[in-house]
C-alpha positions in Angstrom: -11.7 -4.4 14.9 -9.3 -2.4 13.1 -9.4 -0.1 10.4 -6.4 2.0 8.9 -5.8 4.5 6.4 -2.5 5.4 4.7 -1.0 8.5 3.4 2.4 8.6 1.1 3.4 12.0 0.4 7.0 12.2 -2.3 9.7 14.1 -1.9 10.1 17.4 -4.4 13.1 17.3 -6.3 14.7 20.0 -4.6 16.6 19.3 -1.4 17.8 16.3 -0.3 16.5 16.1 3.3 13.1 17.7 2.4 11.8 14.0 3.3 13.2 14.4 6.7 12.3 18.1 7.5 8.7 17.1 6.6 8.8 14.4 8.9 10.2 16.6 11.8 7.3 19.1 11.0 4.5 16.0 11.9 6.5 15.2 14.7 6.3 18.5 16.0 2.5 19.0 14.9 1.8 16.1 16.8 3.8 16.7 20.1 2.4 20.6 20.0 -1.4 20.2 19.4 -2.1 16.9 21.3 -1.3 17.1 25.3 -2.7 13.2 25.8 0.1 11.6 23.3 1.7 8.9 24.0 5.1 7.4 22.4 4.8 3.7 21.1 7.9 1.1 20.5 9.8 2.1 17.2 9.1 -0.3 14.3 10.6 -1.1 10.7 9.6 -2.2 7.1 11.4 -3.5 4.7 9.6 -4.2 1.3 11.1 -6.1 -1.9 9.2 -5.4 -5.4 9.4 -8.0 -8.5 7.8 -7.3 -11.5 6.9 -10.3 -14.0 8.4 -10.7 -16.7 6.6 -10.1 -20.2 6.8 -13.1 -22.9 8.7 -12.2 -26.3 5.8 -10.2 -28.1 7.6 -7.7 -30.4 5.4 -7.7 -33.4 2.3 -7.8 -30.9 1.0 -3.9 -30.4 1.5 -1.9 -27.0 -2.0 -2.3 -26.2 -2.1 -6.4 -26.6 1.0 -6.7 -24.7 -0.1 -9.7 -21.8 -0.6 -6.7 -18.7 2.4 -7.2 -15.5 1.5 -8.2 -12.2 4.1 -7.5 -9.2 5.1 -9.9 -6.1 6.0 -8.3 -2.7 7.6 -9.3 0.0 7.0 -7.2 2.9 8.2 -7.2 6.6 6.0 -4.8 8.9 7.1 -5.1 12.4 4.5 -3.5 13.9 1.9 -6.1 12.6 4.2 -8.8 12.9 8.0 -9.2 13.9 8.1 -13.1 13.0 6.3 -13.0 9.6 7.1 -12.1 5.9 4.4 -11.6 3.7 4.3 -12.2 0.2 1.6 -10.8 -2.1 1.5 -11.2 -5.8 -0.7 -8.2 -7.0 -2.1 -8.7 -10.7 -2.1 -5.3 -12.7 -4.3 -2.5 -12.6 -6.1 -2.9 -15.5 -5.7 1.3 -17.4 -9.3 2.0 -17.3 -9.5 1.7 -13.6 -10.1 5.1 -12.6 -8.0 7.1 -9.8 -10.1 9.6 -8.0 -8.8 12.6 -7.1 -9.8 14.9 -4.5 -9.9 18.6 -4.3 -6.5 20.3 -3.0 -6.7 21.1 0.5 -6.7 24.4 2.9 -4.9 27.5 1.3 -1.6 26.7 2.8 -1.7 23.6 1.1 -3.0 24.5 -2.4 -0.6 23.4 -4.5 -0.6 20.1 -3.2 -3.2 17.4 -4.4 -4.2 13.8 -2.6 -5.0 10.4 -5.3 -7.4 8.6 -3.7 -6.3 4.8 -4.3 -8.1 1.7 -3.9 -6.4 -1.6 -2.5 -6.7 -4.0 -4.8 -8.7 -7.4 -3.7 -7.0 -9.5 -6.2 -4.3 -12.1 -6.1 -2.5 -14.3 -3.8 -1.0 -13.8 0.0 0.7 -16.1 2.0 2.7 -15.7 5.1 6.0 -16.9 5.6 8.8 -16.8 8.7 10.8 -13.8 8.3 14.0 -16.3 8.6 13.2 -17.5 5.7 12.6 -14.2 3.9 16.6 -14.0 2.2 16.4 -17.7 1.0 12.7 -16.8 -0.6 14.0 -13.8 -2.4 17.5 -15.6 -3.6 14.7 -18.5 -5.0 12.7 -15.6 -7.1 15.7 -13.5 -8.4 18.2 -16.4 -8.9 15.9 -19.0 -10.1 12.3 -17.6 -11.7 14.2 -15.2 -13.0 12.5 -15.7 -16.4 9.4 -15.0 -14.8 10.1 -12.3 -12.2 12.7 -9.0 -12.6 13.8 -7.3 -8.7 12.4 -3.7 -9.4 13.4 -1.7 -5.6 14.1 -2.6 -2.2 12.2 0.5 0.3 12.9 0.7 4.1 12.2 2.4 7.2 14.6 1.5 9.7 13.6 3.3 12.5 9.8 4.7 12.2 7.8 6.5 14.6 4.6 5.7 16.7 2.4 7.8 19.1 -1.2 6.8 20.7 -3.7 9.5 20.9 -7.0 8.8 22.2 -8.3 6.2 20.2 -5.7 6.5 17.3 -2.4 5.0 16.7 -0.2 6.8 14.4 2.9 5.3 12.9 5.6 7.7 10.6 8.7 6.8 8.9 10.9 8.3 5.8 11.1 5.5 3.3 14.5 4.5 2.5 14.8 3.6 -1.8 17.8 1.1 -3.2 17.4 -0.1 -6.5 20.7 -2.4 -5.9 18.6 -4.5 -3.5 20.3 -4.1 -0.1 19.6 -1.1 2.1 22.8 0.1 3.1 22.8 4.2 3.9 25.5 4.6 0.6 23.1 4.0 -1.4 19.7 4.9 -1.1 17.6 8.0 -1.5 14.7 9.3 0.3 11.5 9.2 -1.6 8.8 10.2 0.7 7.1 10.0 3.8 4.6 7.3 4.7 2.0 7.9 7.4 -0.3 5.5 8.8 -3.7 6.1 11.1 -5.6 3.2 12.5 -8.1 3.2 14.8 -11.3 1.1 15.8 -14.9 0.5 13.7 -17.4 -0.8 15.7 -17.5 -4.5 15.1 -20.6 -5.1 13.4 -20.0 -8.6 11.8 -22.1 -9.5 15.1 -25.1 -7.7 17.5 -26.4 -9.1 20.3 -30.4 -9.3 20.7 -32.6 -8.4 23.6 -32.2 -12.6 24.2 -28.5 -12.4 23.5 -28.2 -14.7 20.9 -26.0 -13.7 18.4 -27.6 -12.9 15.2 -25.6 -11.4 11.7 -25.2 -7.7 11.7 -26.8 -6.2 8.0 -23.2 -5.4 5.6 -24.7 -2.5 5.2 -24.4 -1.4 8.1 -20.8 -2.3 8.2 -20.2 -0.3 5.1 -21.9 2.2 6.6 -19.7 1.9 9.9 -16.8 1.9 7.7 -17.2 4.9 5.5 -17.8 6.4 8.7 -14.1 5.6 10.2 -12.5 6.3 6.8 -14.3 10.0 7.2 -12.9 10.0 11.1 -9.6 9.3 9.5 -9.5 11.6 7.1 -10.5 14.4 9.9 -8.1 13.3 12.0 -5.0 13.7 8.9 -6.4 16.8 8.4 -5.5 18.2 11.7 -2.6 16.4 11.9 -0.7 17.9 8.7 -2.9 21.5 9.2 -0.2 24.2 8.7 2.3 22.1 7.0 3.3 23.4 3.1 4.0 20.3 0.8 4.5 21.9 -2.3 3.6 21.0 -5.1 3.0 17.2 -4.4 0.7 14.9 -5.4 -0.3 12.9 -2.2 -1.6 9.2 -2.5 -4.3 8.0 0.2 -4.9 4.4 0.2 -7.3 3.1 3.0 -8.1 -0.6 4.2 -10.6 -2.1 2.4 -12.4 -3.5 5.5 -15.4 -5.1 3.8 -13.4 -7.2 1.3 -11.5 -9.3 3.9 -12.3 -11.7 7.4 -8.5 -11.1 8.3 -7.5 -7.9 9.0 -4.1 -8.3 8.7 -4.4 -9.3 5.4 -6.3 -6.1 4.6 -3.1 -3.9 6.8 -0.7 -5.7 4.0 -2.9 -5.6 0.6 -2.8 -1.7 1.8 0.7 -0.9 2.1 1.7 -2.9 -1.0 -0.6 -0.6 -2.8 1.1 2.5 -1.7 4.7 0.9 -1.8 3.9 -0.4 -5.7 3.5 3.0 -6.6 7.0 3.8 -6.2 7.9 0.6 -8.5 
């Protein structure tokens, strides 16, 4: 089975293509340091964000005021090309910590990675991609006193490479706030990258009779943390020698133990790290 993490690093305010050079500087890492690389088909994303709607309260205090939940509707070509899926993500409650790591090698010392966690909460449900316009036109035109169109984000024309036993896929994300993703009208907000590879599959072992028998969950958490690590190492090398500036990187990786479909664990992932921008 697979397991993925993902990496969002923002854009610093400065120039306008510093989205774009970044990306060229992974590219090049990439093509330079590993011999055995291998180009993959090009794929695309294109993610819509609502945001609910809070009930009249204005006498009620800020801290009694009913918490927002957010509905996404995300395309990923890569993990399907005849599929739309649409999440609605309940709040992150504020005490909910967000770890953050130690900044990285001296080159990179200004820049600093949030460790975020996917959150297992709230519905997902697949639905054609033909009928992804019609769905949205339904939310914005006729729940709109439930649900507000925040962003639309895009990548048109992302990246892929296999190495060994990882799969890489890059893209700059593409920001409109009017809800189409024309190139008049949108900004560049950061680069996305996303590393998945294999965990052992340890939902079932095989005995010396080989009947199948249920593998212990710890050692599937075990297997786990040890792929997240391998993923992490493998980042590492990957952006080695790169300066971000100062940046505050988000890392969000697959919360393999809290779902049987991995799919649904690839999208509850990416709407983490694409909620961020909302």
């Amino acid at each position: 089975m697979k397991f993925s993490g993902l990496y969002y690093i923002p854009t610093h305010a400065s120039p306008s293509d510093a989205s774009t050079t970044l990306l060229s500087s992974l590219i090049s890492n990439i093509e330079s340091r590993y011999e055995n690389y291998t180009r993959q088909p090009n794929w695309t994303l294109s993610h819509r964000l609502l945001r609910s709607v809070p009930p009249p309260q204005a006498s009620a205090p800020p801290n009694q005021l009913a918490p927002l939940s957010y509905q996404h509707v995300l395309h990923l070509s890569y993990l399907s090309a005849s599929k739309t899926y649409c999440y609605i993500q309940p709040s992150v409650p504020p005490q909910t910590p967000r770890i953050k790591s130690e900044p990285g090698s001296q080159s990179q010392s200004q820049s600093l990675t949030v460790k975020v966690q996917p959150s297992p909460a709230g519905a997902l449900i697949a639905i054609p991609s033909s009928q992804t316009e019609s769905h949205l036109s339904l939310l914005i035109n006729q729940f709109s006193p439930l649900w507000a169109y925040r962003q639309t984000l895009s990548i048109p024309n992302g990246i892929a490479y296999s190495i060994g036993e990882f799969t890489i896929f890059l893209g700059d994300l593409r920001l409109s706030r009017s809800g189409t993703a024309s190139s008049s009208n949108t900004t560049s907000p950061g680069t996305v990258v996303c590393i998945s590879t294999s965990v052992a599959d340890g939902e079932e072992e095989m005995n010396e009779d080989s009947a199948s028998v249920v593998a212990d969950p710890d050692d599937l958490a075990q297997e786990v943390d040890q792929t997240a690590k391998t993923v992490r190492d493998f980042w590492d090398s990957i952006k080695k020698g790169i300066e971000f500036g100062k940046v505050e990187m988000k890392e969000v990786m697959m919360d393999k133990l809290a779902f049987k479909d991995e799919g649904e664990g690839i999208v509850r992932m990416w709407c983490e790290v694409l909620r961020l921008r909302g």
